[in-house]
N, C-alpha and C positions, 0 to 999 in steps of 0.2 A: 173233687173239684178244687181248684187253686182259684185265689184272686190277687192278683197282681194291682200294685196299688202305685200311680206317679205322681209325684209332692210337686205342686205348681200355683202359680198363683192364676187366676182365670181372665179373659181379654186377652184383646190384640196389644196392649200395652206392655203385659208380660211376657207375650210368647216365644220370646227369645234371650229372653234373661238368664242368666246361670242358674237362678235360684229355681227354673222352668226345666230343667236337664229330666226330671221323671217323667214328667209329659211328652219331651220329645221321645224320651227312651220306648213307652208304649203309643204313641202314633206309628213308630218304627215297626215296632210287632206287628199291629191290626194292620197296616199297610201291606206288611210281606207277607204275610200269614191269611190273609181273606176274612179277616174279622168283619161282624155284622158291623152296620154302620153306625155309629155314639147317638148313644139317646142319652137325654134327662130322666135322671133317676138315680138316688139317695145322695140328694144333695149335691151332684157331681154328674159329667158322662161315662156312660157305660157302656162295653159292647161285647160282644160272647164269641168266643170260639175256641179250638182244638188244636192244642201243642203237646205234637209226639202222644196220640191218641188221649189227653186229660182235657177232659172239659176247662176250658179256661177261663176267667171273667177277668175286663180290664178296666179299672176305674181311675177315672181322673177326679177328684174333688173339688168343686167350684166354692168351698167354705171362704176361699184363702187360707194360704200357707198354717194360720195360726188356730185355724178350728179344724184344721183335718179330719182330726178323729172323731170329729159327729158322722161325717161323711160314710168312715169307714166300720164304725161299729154298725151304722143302721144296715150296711151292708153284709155284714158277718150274720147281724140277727137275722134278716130275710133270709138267708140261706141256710141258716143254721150250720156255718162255720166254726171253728176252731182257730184260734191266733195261730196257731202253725202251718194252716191253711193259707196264709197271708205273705206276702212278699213287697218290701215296700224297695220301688225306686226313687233315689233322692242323690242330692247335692252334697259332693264332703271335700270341706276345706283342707283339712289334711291329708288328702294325696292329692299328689303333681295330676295336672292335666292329663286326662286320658286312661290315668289310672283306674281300674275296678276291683273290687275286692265283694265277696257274698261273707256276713257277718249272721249269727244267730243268737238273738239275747243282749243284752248287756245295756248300757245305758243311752241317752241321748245325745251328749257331749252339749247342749246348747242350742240344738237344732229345734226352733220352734213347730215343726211338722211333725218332726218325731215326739215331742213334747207333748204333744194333744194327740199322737194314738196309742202313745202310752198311757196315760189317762183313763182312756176309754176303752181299750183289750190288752191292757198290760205290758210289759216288753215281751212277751216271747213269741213274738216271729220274725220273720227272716228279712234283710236288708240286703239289698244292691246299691253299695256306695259307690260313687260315680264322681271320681276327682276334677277339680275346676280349680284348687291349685289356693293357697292364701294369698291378699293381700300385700302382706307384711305386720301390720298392726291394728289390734283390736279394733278401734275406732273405725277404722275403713272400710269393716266386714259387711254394715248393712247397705252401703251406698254400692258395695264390688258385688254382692250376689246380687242385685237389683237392676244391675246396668248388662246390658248384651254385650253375647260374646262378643270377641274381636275378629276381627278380616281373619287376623293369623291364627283363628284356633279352628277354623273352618275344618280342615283338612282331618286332624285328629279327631275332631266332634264326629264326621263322618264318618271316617273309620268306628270309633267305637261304639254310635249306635246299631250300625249295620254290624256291627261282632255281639252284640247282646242280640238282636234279632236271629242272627245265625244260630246264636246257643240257646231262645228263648224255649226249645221243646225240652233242652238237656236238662233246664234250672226248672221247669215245671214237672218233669221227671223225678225230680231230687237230687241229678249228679252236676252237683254245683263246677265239681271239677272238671266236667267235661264242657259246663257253661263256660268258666275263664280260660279254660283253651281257645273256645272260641271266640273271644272276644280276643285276644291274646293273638291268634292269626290273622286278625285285620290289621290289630293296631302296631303291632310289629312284628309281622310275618320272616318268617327266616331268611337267610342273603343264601341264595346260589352263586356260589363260583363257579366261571367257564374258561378264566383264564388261568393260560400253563405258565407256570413259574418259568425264569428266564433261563437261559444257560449259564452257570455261575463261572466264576472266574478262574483258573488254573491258583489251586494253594499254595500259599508263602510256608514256605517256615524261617526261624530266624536265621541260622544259615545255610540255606539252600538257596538255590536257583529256582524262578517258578517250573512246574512242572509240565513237560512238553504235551501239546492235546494230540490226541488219537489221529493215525492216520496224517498226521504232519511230519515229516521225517527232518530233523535237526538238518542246521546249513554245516557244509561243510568251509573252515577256515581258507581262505580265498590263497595261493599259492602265489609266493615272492618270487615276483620274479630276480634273476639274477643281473648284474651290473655288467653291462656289455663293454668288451674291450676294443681298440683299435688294430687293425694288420700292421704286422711285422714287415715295411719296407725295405730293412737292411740290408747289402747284399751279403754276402758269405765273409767277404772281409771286414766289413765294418764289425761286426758281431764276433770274431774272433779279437778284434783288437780290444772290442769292448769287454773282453773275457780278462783280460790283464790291465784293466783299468781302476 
């Protein structure tokens, strides 16, 4: 059994915030995928179903952001999980918009979500960072993840929850890398070329003439004509005398 876990804060107030990006990411799953419908229950909603044949459980936390991890240990206990069992989606300021990356272990960097389920089941399960791109400066971090995305991030936002949904059976499987593929072919899917390169141009060299194209047969130098004369009126005498002149 996996539990998939999305970092948000609860209300219609937040539901579109950046800071809200894990929520959106599993609404996206239960939506394509046929999950039962969110109930209340461990402090958070919950709904159950099956990716790539593993029983799946998907919980959103209603603690806010800063007590996640009451949410998510009461959740492990009832099941009798394992922190490796767990998958959390969340917000990461350090990659460009649209960016995703699956991380296993390591630290918080700051992130008050990840900060209280560390706390509570230690660091060692697995993360789906989910880029929204920085600010610029410290100071502006609490006001930029709190405020909703923008018109213009509409496009990539869709793309890359619908490419997590596409990979959610591969990342519950364990082949994380066949999950960033597919998230990877939504968010920038490869370019088909259909067009034929042009005919290029007959080559230079420096001293040559360009080279004649196929099937054109060189002009032939156009023929001078010659310089036409006037008739000889003279009679037979004139032209004799003009012989001794």
């Amino acid at each position: 059994m996996q539990l998939f876990v999305g970092l948000g804060n609860p209300g219609s107030k937040y539901s579109q915030n950046r800071h809200n990006i894990g929520f959106m990411a599993l609404d996206q799953i239960a939506s394509d995928h046929g999950f039962s419908p969110w109930k209340s229950k461990f402090q958070g909603k919950l709904c159950e179903g099956t990716l790539g044949g593993e029983k799946t459980l998907l919980l959103k936390p209603e603690t806010f952001m800063n007590l996640s991890g009451q949410s998510v240990g009461e959740a492990m206990r009832f099941y009798k999980l394992e922190s490796a069992d767990v998958t959390v989606f969340h917000d990461e300021l350090d990659l460009a918009p649209g960016k995703c990356r699956v991380k296993k272990g390591g630290g918080h960097a700051g992130h008050n979500g990840l900060r209280s389920i560390h706390g509570h089941i230690t660091e060692a399960y697995q993360r789906v960072r989910l880029g929204i791109g920085h600010p610029g400066r410290k100071e502006l971090v609490s006001a930029y993840v709190l405020h909703d995305f923008a018109k213009a991030d509409e496009e990539w936002l869709d793309d890359l929850l619908r490419g997590i949904s596409d990979g959610a059976a591969s990342l519950a499987a364990g082949d994380t890398g066949r999950f960033q593929n597919a998230v990877a072919l939504r968010v920038a899917p490869p370019r088909s070329s259909t067009s034929k390169p042009a005919n290029p141009k007959p080559a230079k060299t420096a001293n040559s003439k360009p080279v004649q194209q196929q099937n054109q047969p060189a002009k032939k130098p156009a023929m001078q004509s010659k310089p036409q004369t006037e008739p000889d009126t003279r009679n037979a005498l004139q032209k004799l005398a003009d012989k001794f002149r």
